[in-house]
N, C-alpha and C positions, 0 to 999 in steps of 0.2 A: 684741628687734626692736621698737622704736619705729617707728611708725605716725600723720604727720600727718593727723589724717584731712578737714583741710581739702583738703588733694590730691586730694580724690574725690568733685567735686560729685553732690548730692543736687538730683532735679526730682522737685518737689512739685505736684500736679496732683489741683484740686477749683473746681469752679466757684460755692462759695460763698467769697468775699473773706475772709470774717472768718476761717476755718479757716484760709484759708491765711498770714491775718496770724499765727495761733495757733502754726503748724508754725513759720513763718520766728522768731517769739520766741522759743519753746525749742530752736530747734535754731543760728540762726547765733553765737553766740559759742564754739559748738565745730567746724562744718560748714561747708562754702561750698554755698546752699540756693539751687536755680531754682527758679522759680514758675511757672504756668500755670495759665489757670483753664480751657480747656477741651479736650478731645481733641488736636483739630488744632495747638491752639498747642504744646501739651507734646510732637507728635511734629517739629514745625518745630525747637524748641528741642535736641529727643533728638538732630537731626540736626548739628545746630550747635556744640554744647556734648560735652563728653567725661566724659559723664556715666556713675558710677559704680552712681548705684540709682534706681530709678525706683517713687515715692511714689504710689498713684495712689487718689482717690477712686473709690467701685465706683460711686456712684449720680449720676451726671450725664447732662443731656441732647444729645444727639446720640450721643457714641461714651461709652457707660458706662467703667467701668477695665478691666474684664476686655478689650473689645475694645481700648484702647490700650495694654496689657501685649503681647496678640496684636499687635499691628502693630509693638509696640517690640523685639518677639522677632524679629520678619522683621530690620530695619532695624538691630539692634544684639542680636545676640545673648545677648555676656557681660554685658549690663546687667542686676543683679538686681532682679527686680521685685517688686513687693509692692503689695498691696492693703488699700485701706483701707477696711472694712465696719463697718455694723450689724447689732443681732443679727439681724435679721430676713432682712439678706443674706447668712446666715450659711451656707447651703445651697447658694448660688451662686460665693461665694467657695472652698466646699470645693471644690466640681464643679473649676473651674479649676485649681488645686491641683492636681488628679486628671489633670490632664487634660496637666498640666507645665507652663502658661502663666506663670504664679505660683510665685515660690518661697515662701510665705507668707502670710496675712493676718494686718491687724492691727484688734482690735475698736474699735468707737469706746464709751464714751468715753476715748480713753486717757489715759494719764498723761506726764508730761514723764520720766519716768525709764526709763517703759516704751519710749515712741517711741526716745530716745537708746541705751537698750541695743540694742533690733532693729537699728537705722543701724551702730553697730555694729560687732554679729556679718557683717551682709550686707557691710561694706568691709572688713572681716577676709579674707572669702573672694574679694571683688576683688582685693585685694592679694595675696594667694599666687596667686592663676588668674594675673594680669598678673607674675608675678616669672618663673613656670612658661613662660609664655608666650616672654619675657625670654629663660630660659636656650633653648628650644628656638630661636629666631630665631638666635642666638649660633651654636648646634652646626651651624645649615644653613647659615648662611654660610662653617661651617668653619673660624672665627677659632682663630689658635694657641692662648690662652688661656681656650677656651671650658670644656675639662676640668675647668680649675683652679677657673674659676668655678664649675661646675654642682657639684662635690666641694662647696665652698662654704655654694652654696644649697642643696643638698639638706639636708645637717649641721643648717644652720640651719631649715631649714622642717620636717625628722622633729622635731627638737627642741620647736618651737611648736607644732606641731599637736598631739604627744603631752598639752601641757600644758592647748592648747585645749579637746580630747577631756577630757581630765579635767574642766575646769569648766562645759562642759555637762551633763557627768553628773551635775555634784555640784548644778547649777542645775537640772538633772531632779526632781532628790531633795528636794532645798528646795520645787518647784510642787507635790512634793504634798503638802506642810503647809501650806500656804495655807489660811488658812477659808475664801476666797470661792470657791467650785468653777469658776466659767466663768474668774476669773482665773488659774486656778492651772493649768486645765486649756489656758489660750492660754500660759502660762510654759511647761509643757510641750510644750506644740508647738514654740515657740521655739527648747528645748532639742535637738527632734530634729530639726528642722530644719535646727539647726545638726551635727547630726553625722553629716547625710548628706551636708553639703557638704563635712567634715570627710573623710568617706569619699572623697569622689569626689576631693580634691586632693590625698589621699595617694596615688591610684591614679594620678594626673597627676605628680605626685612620683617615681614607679615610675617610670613609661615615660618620661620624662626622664630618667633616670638609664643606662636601658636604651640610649638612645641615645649618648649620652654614653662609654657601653665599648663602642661599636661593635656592641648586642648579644651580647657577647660571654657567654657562661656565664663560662668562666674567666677574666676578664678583673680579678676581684677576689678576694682572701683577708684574709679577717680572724681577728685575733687572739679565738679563742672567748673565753677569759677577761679580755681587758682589757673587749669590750664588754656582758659579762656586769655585770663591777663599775661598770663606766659606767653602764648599761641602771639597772640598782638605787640607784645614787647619783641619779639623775637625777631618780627618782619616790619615792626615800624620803620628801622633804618634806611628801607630800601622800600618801604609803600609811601612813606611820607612824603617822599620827591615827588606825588604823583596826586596824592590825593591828602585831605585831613583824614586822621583815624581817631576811629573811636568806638571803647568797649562800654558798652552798659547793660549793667546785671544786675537782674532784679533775684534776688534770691541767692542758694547757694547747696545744690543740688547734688548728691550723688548717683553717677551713673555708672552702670555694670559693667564696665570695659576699661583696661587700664588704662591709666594718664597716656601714656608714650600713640596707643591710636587714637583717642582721641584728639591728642595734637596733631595726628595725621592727617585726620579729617581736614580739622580749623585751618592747620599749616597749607593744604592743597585749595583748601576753598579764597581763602586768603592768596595767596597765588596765583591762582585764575583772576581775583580780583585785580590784580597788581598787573596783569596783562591783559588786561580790558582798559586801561589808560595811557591817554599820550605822555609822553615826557614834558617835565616842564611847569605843569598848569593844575599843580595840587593846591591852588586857592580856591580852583572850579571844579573841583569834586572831591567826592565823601566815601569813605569805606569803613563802614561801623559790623562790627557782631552782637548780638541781642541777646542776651541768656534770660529766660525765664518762667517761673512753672507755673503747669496747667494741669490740674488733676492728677496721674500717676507719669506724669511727661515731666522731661527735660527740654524744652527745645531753643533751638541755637537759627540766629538769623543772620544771615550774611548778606550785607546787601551791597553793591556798588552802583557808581552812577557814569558807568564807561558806556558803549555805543550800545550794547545789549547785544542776546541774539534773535537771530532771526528764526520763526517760529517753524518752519520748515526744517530748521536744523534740532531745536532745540531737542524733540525727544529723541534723538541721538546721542548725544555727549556723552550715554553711559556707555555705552557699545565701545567695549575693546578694542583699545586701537586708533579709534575715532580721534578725530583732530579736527581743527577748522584751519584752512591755510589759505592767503593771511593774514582774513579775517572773518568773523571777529575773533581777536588775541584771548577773550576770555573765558574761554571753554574747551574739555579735551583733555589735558594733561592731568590723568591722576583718576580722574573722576571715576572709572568703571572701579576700580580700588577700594574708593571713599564708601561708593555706594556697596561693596562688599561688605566693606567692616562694619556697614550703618545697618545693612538688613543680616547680618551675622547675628549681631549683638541684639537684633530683637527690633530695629527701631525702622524709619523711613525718614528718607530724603528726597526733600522734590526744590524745581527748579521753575522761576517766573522771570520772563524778562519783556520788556517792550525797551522801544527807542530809549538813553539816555538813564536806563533801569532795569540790574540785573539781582533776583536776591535767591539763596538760597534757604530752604528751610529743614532743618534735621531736629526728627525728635526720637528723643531716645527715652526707653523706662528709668525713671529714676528707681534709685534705690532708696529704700527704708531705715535706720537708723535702725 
């Protein structure tokens, strides 16, 4: 999925000139970039223009950033906003954050590489919200071919975002070999930053899809073993650096929920696996999934051999939100989701890990022929 990301203007909003000469040089030969140098002009423009992220200096007079982030949040909701601080605003920038106004800040002095990556990750997560958005407009007006499309998008957007999910983690793990601590520690935020809005558009992902089969539970069956060896084909690229993989399936089951969540499961469990290992040392561990039936069950084993968690944390991981930070890497991302779709659809998932041994176990009703 190619993404121009001129299609998604960028307002840059600082009422010192020369900054924002600074922004508009590193950013429009890849971006279409508005300017604004004060409060009011940038929410006259917000209102005007179909703007996708909203750039805002925190330290200006009349309305500072944080309150035109607030006022761009009334006026335009889905517009990602971001703030642009010193260290010294670095306290008031979090507050914001905190507070939901903000989906981020960004330190000054930055870099041309830093600014471009943020822009970004933020028109990444526009772009799926507005696709999401897309398919649900589609299914309310009840167009024939709304099915076909949403099968479609969904396919395509579990698939990117799996991948997405992956390289912010592996851009997690890079921030902290950085020598310089405050840059490494803003890479870092970046990183989770991005994979809460990772979380929250595959949750949007879900309930699109859910509408889409009429709500229906039974309204989907997938082949346990085809998306088993898709699930695994899909992330070898990027687990194999890390670990040997391997799929073994005894049998060839069908279960009540269609292909696309099921891979969501595998694809998140699989994921967390791939973030339970060090880089480098995939001759010294193993990531296998286990397919196979037990009485009117499906059940799917995932097991890695990363650091594990700690048993203090473990019956957490489902809990909303929950992360482990940062460590252990292999738990958190996805899972309250996983565990949704798994006891949705009738089934249960549960979670064992000791030192050097983390496995997951989902079982789902198979279905009947």
């Amino acid at each position: 999925m190619s993404i121009d990301y001129r299609q998604f203007p960028i307002l840059c909003v600082d009422d010192d000139r020369a900054s924002l000469v600074a922004m508009r040089y590193a950013l429009e030969e890849h971006f279409c970039v508005i300017t604004a140098s004060s409060g009011e002009e940038a929410l006259k423009k917000l209102i005007e223009h179909d703007v996708a992220v909203l750039l805002a200096d925190q330290k200006m007079p009349g309305m500072d950033g944080v309150q035109v982030c607030e006022r761009a949040r009334v006026l335009k909701p889905h517009v990602v906003r971001i703030i642009v601080t010193a260290y010294a605003d670095l306290e008031m920038a979090l507050e914001a954050i905190n507070r939901g106004q903000v989906a981020r800040y960004l330190r000054k002095p930055w870099t041309e590489d830093e600014l471009r990556a943020t822009l970004r990750t933020a028109i990444d997560v526009v772009h799926l919200q507005r696709l999401m958005a897309d398919v649900e407009l589609r299914l309310l007006r009840g167009e024939e071919a709304a099915l076909m499309v949403t099968s479609k998008l969904t396919h395509e957007l579990a698939q990117q975002l799996s991948f997405l999910a992956l390289t912010l983690a592996k851009a997690r793990v890079l921030a902290a070999k950085v020598t310089d601590p405050a840059l490494g520690a803003q890479l870092g935020e970046v990183a989770r930053s991005g994979e809460v809005h990772v979380d929250h558009v595959t949750d949007l992902l879900r309930r699109a899809q859910e509408i889409a089969e009429g709500h229906a539970a039974k309204s989907g069956v997938a082949d346990a073993a085809r998306v088993v060896e898709t699930a695994m084909a899909m992330i070898r690229p990027e687990l194999g650096r890390r670990a040997r993989c391997e799929a073994i399936i005894e049998g060839r089951p069908q279960v009540g929920l269609p292909a696309t969540e099921l891979a969501q499961v595998l694809m998140n469990l699989l994921a967390n696996a791939w973030r339970a290992l060090p880089e480098g040392e995939a001759h010294k561990h193993r990531v296998s999934i286990h397919l196979r039936t037990e009485d009117d069950l499906a059940i799917f084993t995932v097991t890695d051999s990363g650091a594990g968690i700690p048993a203090e944390i473990l019956p957490r991981i489902w809990d909303e939100g929950f992360t482990t930070k940062p460590e252990p890497k292999g738990a958190g991302l996805g899972l309250h989701i996983v565990r949704g779709i798994v006891v949705r659809r009738g089934g249960k998932i549960t979670a064992e890990s000791e030192p050097g041994k983390t496995v997951f176990i989902v079982k789902l009703p198979a279905v009947r022929d």
